[in-house]
C-alpha positions in Angstrom: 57.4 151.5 60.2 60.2 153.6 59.4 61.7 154.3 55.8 64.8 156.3 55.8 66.4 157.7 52.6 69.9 158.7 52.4 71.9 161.0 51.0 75.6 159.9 50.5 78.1 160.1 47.9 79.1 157.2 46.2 82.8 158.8 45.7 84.7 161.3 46.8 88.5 162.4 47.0 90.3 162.0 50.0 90.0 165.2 52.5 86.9 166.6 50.9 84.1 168.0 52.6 80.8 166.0 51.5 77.5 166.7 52.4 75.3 163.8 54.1 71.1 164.0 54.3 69.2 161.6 55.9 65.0 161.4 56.5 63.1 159.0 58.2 59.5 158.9 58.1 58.4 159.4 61.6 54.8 161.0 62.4 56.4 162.7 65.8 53.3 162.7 68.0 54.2 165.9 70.2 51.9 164.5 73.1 50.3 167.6 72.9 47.4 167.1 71.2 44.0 165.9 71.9 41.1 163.6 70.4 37.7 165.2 69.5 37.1 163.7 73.0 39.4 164.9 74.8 42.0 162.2 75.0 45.6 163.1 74.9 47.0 161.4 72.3 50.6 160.3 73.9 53.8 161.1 72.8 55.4 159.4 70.5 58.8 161.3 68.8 62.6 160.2 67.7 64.4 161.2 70.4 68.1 160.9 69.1 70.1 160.4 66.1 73.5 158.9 65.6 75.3 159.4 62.5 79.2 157.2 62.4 81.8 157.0 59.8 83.9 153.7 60.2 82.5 153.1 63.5 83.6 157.0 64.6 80.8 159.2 66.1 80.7 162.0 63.0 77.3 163.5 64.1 74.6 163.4 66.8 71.4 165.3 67.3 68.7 165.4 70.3 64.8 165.9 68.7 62.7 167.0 70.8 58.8 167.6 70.2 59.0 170.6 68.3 60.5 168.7 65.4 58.6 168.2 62.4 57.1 164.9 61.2 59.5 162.7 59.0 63.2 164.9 60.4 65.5 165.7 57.6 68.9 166.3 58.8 71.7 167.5 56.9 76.0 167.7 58.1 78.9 167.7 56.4 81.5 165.5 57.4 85.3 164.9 55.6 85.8 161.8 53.6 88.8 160.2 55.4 88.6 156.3 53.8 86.5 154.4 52.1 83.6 152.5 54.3 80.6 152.5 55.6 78.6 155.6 56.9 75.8 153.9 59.3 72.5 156.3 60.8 70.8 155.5 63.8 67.4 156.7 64.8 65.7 155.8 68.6 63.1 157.3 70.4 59.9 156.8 72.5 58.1 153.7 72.6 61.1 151.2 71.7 61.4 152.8 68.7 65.1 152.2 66.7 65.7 152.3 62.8 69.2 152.2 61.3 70.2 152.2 57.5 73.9 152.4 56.3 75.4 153.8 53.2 79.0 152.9 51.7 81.7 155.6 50.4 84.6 155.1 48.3 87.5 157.5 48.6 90.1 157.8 46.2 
């Protein structure tokens, strides 16, 4: 099960830069690894995340299996209006986690 925190300001002035965060928890199996019998344990990794402001694509990012367990991204974006900032996560096996945040711009 995925738990993502956020990082999102609560306000912020109209054309200022702001500074979103965003982790998931995600072990990120790499597929590379083995049991103590020899069984590769399979893959199992976020493969893309989808940050949008207002419905408008702000930030997106490819993971691959290098990635550490539980990804922290960080991104600035400007604060335009006041809404709703929504995260996507999707990867192998099905998986998909989202979380929103809301801004208020004065």
């Amino acid at each position: 099960m995925a738990h993502p925190l956020l990082s999102v300001p609560g306000k912020a002035k109209r054309g200022e830069i702001v500074e979103i965060k965003a982790l998931i928890q995600h072990e990120m199996e790499t597929g590379f690894r083995v049991t103590n019998d020899g069984k590769t344990i399979p893959r199992d990794i976020i493969t893309e995340f989808l940050c949008k402001y207002n419905d408008e694509e702000v930030f997106r990012a490819q993971l691959f299996p290098a990635m550490s367990a539980n990804p922290f991204l960080s991104f600035f974006t400007t604060a335009t209006e006041s809404g709703t900032i929504v995260f996507e996560w999707s990867g192998d096996n099905g998986f998909f986690a989202t979380a929103s945040a809301s801004i208020s711009v004065e």
